[in-house]
N, C-alpha and C positions, 0 to 999 in steps of 0.2 A: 694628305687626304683631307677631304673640305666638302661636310654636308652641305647640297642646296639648301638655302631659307632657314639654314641654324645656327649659322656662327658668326659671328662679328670679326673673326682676324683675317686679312689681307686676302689669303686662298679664301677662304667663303666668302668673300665679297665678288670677288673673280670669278670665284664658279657660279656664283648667283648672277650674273649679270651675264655670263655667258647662257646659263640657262634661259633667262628670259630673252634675251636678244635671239635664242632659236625661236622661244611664242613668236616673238614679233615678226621674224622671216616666214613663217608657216604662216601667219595673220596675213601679211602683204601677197604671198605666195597664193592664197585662196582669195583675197581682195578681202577679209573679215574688216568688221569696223575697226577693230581692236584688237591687242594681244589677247584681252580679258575674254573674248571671247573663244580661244583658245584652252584645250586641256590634252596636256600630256597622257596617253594611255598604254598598255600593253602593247594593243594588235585593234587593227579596224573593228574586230567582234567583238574586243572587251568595248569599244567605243558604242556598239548599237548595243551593246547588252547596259551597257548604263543606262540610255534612251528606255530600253525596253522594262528594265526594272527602276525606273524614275518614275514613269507615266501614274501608276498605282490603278492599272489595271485590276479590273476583279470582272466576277461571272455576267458573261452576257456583253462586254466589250468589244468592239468591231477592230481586226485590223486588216487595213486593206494592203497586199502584198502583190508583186506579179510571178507570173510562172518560170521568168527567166532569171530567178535571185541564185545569187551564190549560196552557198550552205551557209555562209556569216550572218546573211541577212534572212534568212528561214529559220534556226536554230533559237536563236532569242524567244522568235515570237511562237516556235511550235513551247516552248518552255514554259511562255505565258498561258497559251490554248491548256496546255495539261495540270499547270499550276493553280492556274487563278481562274479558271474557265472562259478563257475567253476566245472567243470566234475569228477563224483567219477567213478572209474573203481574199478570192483571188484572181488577177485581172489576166483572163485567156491576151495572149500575143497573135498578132498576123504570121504568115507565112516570111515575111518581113523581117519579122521582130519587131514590129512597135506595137505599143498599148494602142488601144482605142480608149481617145477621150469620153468618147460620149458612155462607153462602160463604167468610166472612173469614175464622170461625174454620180450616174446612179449608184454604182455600188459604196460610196459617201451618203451614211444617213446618220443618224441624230444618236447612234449608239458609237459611230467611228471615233476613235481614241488616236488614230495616227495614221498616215500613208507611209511606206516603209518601202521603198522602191531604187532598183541600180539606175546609175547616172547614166553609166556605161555597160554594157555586159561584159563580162568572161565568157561566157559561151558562143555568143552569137557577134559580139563586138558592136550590137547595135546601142546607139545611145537616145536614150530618152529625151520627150522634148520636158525636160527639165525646169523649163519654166510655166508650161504653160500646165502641167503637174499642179505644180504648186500653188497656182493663181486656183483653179479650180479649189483646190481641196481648202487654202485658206481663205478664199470667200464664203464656205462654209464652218470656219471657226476649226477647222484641223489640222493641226501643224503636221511635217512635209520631215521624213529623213532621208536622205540618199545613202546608198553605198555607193563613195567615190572610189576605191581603191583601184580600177579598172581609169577611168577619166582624168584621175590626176596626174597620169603618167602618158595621157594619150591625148592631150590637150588642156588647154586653160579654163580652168577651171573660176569663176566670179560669183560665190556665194550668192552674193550680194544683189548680184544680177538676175540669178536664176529663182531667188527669194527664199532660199533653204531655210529651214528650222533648224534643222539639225545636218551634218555633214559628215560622215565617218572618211578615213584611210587609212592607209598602214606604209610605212616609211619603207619597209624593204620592195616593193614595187617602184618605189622612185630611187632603185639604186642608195638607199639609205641604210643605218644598222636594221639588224631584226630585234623583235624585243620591243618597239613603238610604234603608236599609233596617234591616232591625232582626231578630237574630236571636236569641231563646230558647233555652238547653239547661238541663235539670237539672244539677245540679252534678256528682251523680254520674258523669256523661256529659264533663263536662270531663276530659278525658284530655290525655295531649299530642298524638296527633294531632288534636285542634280547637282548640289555643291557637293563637287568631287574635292578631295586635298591629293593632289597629286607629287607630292614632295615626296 
């Protein structure tokens, strides 16, 4: 038996490089720049709940959510609302299932702390247009998370592309163990309230 990232004899070197060589499959797998931008987690929740208790949320903060989110991606930030007082706004859906842009843009004002939004749905299976999400809300200086759990198993999914901040999912939707989750930030977004140790 051989801790990751604790021991110098043969097994721990082994297990540590197998450990990272999984970051780096999950990195190429989403197209991330980097493994480093990669962190091991629980479950896709404990993934947004990191996001959600990183931000340093307090009373009178904006989070903008839509009405087709999983409980993973509601839960966090009703926790914040009750917590820290801070304000969920929430983007009405089409008959459809799609956001309307032009709602998103306005419900982003000068108090929004984060866009918190599915890539894909579980209910309705529609998928967001995910890029153009993002361009909206960070041309006004507010970083963008998605709940992938639903899209990375139901197409390819390019961070990178789509301009995410942050990216949640959970490994047992991709036919993986249960017990892990996988979470995305850009680097710039690495601060020190989200250095996770995930060892």
């Amino acid at each position: 038996y051989a801790n990751v990232h604790r021991g110098i004899h043969a097994l721990a070197n082994e297990t540590t490089q197998a450990y990272e060589a999984a970051r780096a499959t999950v990195a190429r797998f989403i197209n991330a720049p980097s493994a480093e931008n990669i962190v091991f987690t629980k479950s896709g929740t404990q993934a947004i709940n990191i996001v959600a208790n990183g931000l340093g949320i307090g009373a009178g903060d904006e989070i903008v959510i839509s009405e087709m989110e999983h409980h993973s991606n509601i839960v966090p930030w009703h926790f914040q609302r009750e917590r820290n007082g801070a304000v969920l706004k929430w983007l009405d859906i089409d008959e459809d299932g799609r956001i309307d842009l032009d709602a998103l843009d306005a419900a982003i004002g000068p108090k929004t702390k984060i866009v918190a939004v599915t890539h894909c749905s579980n209910v309705l299976g529609a998928r967001t247009p995910a890029r153009e999400i993002a361009r909206i809300a960070n041309a006004k200086g507010v970083p963008v998370l998605f709940d992938g759990c639903q899209a990375a198993v139901h197409g390819n999914v390019d961070v990178q592309e789509i301009g995410a901040d942050f990216y949640a999912f959970t490994g047992h939707k991709l036919y993986g163990p249960t017990g892990i989750g996988v979470l995305y930030g850009k680097a710039e977004r690495r601060t020190s309230k989200f250095m996770v140790h995930d060892e």
